[in-house]
C-alpha positions in Angstrom: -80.5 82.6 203.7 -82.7 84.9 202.0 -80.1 86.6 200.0 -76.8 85.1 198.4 -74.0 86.1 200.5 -70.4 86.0 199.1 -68.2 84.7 202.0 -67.8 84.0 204.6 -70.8 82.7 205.4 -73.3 85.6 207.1 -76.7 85.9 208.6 -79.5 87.1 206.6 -82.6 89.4 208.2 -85.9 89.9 206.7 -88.7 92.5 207.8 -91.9 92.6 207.7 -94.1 95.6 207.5 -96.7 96.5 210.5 -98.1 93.9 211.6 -102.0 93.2 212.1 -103.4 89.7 213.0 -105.5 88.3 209.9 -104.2 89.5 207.3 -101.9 87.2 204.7 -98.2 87.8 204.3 -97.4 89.3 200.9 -94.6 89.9 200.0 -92.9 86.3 201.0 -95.1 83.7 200.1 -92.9 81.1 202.1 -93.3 82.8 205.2 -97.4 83.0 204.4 -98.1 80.5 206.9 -96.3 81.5 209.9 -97.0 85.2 210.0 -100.1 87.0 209.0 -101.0 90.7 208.1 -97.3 91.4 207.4 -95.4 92.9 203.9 -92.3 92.1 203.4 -89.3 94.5 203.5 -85.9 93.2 203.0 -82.7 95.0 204.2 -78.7 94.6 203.6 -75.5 95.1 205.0 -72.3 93.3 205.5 -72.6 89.6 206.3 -76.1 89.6 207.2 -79.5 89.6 205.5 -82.9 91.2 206.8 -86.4 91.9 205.5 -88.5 94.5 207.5 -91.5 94.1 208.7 -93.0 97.9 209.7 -89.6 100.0 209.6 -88.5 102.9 212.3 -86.2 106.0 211.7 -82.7 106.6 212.2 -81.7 110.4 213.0 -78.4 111.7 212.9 -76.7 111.8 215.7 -74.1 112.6 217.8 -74.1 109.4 219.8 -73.3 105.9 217.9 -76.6 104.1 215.6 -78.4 102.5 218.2 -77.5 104.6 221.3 -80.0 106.6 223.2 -79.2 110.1 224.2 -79.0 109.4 228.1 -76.6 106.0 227.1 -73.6 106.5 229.9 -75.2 109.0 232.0 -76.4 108.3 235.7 -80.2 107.7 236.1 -80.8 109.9 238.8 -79.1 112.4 236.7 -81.8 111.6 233.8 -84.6 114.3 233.0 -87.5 113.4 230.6 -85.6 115.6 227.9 -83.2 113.1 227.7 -85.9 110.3 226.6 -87.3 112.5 223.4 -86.4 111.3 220.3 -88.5 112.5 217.2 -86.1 109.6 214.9 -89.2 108.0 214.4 -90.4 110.5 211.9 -87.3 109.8 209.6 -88.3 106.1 208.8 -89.2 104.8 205.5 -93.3 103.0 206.5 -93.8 101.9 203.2 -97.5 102.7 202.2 -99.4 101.8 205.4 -98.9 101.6 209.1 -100.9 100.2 211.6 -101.4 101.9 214.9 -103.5 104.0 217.1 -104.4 107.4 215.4 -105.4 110.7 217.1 -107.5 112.4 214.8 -109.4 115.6 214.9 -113.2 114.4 215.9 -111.1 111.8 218.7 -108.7 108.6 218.6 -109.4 105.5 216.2 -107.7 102.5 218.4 -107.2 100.1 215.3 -106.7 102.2 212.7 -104.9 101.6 209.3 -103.2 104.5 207.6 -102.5 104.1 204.2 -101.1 106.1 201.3 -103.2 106.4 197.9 -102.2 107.6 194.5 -98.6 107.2 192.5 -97.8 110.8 194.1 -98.6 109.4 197.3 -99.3 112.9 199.0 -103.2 111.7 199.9 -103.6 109.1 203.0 -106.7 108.0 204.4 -107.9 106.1 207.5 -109.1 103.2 208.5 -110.8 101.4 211.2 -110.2 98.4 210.9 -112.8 97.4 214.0 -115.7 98.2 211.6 -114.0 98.4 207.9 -115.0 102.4 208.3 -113.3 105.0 206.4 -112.7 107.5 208.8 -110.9 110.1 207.0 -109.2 111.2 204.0 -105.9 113.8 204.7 -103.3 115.4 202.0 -99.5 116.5 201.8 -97.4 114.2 204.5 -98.7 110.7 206.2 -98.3 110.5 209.6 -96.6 112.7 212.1 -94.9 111.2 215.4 -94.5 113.1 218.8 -90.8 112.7 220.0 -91.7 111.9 223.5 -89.9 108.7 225.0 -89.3 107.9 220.5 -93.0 108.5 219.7 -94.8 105.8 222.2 -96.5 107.8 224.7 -98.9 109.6 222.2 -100.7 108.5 219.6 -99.6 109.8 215.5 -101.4 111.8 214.1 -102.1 113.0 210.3 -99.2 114.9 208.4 -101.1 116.8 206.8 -104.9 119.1 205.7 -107.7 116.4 206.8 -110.1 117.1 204.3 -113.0 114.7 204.9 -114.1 112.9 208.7 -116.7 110.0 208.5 -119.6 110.1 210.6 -118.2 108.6 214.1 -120.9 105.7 214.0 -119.8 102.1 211.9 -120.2 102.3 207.8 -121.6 99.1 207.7 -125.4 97.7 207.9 -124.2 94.3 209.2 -121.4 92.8 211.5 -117.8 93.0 210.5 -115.3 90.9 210.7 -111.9 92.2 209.9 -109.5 89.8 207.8 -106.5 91.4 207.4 -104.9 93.4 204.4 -102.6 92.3 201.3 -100.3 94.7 199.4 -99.8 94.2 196.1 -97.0 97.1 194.8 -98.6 100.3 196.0 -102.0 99.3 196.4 -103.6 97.9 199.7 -106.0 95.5 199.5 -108.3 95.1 202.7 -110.1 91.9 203.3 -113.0 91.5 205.5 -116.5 90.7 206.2 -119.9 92.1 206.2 -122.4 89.3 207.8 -121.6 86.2 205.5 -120.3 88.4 202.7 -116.5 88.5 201.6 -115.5 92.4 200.9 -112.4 93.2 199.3 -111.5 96.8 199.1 -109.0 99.0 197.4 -108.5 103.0 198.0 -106.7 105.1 195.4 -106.5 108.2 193.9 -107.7 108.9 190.1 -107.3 112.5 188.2 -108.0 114.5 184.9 -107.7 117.6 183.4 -109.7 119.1 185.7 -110.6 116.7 188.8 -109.0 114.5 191.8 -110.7 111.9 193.0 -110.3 109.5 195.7 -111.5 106.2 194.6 -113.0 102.9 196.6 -113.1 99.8 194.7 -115.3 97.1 195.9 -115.2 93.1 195.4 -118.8 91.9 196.6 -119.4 87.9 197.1 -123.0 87.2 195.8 -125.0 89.0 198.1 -128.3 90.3 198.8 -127.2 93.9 198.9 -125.1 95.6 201.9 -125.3 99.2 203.0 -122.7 101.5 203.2 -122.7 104.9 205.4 -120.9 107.5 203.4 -121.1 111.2 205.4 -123.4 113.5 207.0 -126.4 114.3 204.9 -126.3 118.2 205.0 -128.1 119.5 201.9 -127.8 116.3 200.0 -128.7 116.2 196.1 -128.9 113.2 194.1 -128.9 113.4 190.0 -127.5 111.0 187.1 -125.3 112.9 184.4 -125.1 110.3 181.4 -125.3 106.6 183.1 -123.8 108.0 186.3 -125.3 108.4 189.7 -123.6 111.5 191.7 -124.7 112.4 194.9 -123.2 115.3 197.1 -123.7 116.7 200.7 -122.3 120.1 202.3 -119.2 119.6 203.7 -117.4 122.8 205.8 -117.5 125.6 203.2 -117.8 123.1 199.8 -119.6 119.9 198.9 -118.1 116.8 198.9 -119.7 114.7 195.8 -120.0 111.0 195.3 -120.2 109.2 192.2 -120.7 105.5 190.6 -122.0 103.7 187.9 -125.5 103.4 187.7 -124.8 99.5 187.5 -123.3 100.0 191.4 -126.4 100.8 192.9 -128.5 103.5 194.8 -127.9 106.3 197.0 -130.2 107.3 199.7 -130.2 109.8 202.4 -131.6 108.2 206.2 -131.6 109.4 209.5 -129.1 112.7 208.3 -126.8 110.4 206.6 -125.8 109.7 203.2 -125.5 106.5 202.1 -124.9 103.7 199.5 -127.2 100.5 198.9 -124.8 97.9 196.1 -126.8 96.5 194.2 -127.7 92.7 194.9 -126.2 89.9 193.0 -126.2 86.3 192.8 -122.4 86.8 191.7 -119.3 88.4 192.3 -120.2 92.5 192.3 -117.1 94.8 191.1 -117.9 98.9 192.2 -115.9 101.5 192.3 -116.9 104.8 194.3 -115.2 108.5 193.8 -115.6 111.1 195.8 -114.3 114.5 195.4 -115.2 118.6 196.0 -114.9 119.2 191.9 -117.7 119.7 190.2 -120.7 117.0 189.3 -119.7 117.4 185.5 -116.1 116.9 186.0 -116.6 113.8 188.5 -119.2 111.9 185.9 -116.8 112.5 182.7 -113.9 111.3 185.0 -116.1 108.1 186.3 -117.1 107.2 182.4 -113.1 107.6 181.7 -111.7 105.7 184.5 -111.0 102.0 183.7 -113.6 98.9 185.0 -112.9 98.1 188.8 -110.2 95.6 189.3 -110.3 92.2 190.2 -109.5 92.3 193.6 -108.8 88.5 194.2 -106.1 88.8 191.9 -104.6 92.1 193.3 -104.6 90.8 195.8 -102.3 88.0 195.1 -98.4 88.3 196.5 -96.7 90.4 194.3 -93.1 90.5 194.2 -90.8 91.1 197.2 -90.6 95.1 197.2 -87.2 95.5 200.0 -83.9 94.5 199.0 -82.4 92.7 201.5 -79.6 93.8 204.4 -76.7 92.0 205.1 -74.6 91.6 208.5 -72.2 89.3 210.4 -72.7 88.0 213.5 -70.5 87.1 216.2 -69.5 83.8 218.1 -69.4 83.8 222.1 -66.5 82.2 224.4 -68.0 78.4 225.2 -64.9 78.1 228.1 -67.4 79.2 230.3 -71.0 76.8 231.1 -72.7 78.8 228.1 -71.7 81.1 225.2 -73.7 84.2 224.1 -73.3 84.9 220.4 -73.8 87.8 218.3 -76.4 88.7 216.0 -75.4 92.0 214.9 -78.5 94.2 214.3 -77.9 96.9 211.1 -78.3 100.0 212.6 -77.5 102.1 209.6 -79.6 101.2 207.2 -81.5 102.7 204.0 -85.0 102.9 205.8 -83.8 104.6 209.1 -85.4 101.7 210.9 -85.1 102.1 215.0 -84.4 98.7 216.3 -84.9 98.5 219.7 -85.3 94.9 219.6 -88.0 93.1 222.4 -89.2 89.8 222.2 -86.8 86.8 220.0 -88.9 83.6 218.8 -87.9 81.0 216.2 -89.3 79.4 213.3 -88.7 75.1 212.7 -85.9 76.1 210.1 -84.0 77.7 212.5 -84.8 81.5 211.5 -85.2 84.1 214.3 -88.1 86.5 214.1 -87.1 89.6 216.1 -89.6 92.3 216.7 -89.0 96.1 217.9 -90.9 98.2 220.1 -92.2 100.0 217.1 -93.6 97.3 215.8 -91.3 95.8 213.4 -90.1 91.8 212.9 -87.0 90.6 211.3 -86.8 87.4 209.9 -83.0 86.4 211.0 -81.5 83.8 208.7 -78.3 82.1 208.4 -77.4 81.3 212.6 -75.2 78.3 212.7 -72.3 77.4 213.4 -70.6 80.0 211.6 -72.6 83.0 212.2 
């Protein structure tokens, strides 16, 4: 088991969060090899322990946890009102979730929502298809419809979007996407641009009188990659005291850029505004803000704000950030040819995870991974004898 269990003897359940193939489990580095692109999210209850992998919501209810609102009545007696269930809008998703996004300029098919900031009330989006950053959104994360428990329409942003990519792929090169780690609250992505590693990091920085949302960059040696960064409306380039800023028109404002002069230069092309990095025969640490404030504001807060990270090390497993769930299972009748035990799922739990379990596989220690419809696996511990 995952978690000590007093007696008698229970099953333990661990989750991980929203899955996407490629990317290295986190959270439980002794699951790292059998599951990929997962953070771990442990729950508890009473004589069984769970971790979570992309939790669900739980809504209050009149019918029992676990029950659907049509449970007992006749199918033919069913209408579609019956099958709406907005729970899913209640969960706990940690700070990123993997899915299909509808957003305002059309639908990004692998996208990667993720939340930014210690106030975590800015998200943005990726695409994980071509490592684009397709938009930036404030106030909630993501909002699910409530037809048949949010699966027949596509989330969508929670919030103001307040920047949209270009629709065409950031990068000069082919991408390969590698997954994602999570270290705490910060998302690591991990991918590839030709034959050059890219680690990436989005976050929000502020001072006394600026926001920023801020890309940090981890560069193999390299001969210098190209990144889009938005429409090229009006665009201005200047340097205020060692940094570069550029800005382009966006809606009513203008949405400025800023780096190091160190990072590299930007350049408009073809009505886009864009971003060479600077060549290296090393590792190459950047860090990109962008923000509506003011070019002063943006430059004092870029010669402020601390050296990029090290992203290798970020993204390194940090410690397990769920506590774990606790239930007890149930033993079948074996008078019969078989017996069915019980593993008893915790429907009430502190996430508001749905678990509408689907497909059951097993690791060689005997552990269950179970995963839901919305996209969750539990790592099931502790089946024997005793259950």
């Amino acid at each position: 088991m995952l978690a000590a269990v007093p007696e008698p003897p229970a099953l333990t359940w661990s989750a991980y969060e929203n899955v996407e193939s490629g990317a290295p489990l986190n959270s439980n580095p002794g699951y790292e090899q059998q599951f990929a692109a997962m953070n771990t999210k442990p729950l508890v209850g009473i004589g069984v322990s769970l971790l979570s992998i992309f939790l669900t919501p739980t809504l209050v209810r009149a019918q029992s946890a676990g029950e659907h609102r049509a449970a007992g009545k006749e199918v033919a007696k069913q209408a579609e009102g019956d099958w709406a269930d907005a729970r899913w809008n209640q969960t706990v998703l940690g700070n990123f979730h993997s899915s299909v996004v509808a957003m305002p300029g059309g639908s990004v098919a692998k996208g990667l929502s993720i939340r930014m900031g210690k106030e975590r009330i800015v998200s943005a989006l990726y695409d994980t298809a071509t490592a684009t950053l397709c938009g930036v959104w404030t106030d909630g994360f993501l909002k699910f419809d409530s037809a048949r428990y949010g699966l027949l329409r596509a989330p969508k942003p929670d919030g103001e979007v307040r920047f949209l990519a270009p629709s065409s792929p950031a990068w000069n090169g082919s991408v390969q996407w590698r997954g994602w780690h999570v270290s705490d609250a910060r998302v690591v992505l991990d991918y590839s641009v030709d034959k050059t590693r890219v680690l990436e990091s989005p976050w929000v920085e502020r001072a006394a009188r600026v926001t920023a949302i801020t890309r940090t960059y981890e560069f193999s040696p390299d001969g210098g990659k190209v990144l889009t960064l938005s429409q090229a409306g009006g665009v201005e380039l200047t340097s205020i005291d060692g940094v570069k800023v550029a800005s382009a028109a966006l809606r009513d404002e203008r949405l400025r850029f800023a780096a190091l002069e160190s990072a590299g230069e930007f350049f408009e092309e073809n009505g886009l505004l864009k971003l060479r990095f600077r060549a290296t025969n090393g590792i190459l640490r950047v860090k990109l803000f962008y923000t509506t404030e003011s070019a002063n504001d943006l430059a004092a807060l870029v010669k402020q704000s601390a050296p990029a990270e090290d992203l290798s090390a970020l993204a390194n497993p940090s410690a397990p950030r769920w506590t774990p769930l606790v239930t007890k299972g149930q033993r079948g009748f074996s008078s019969d040819g078989f017996a069915i035990d019980t593993l008893t799922l915790p429907y009430d739990n502190p996430w508001k995870a749905l678990l509408f379990a689907a497909g059951v596989d097993f690791l060689p220690n005997g552990d269950a991974a179970i995963c839901t419809i919305h996209g969750d696996v539990w790592l099931v511990s502790g089946i024997d004898e005793n259950l």
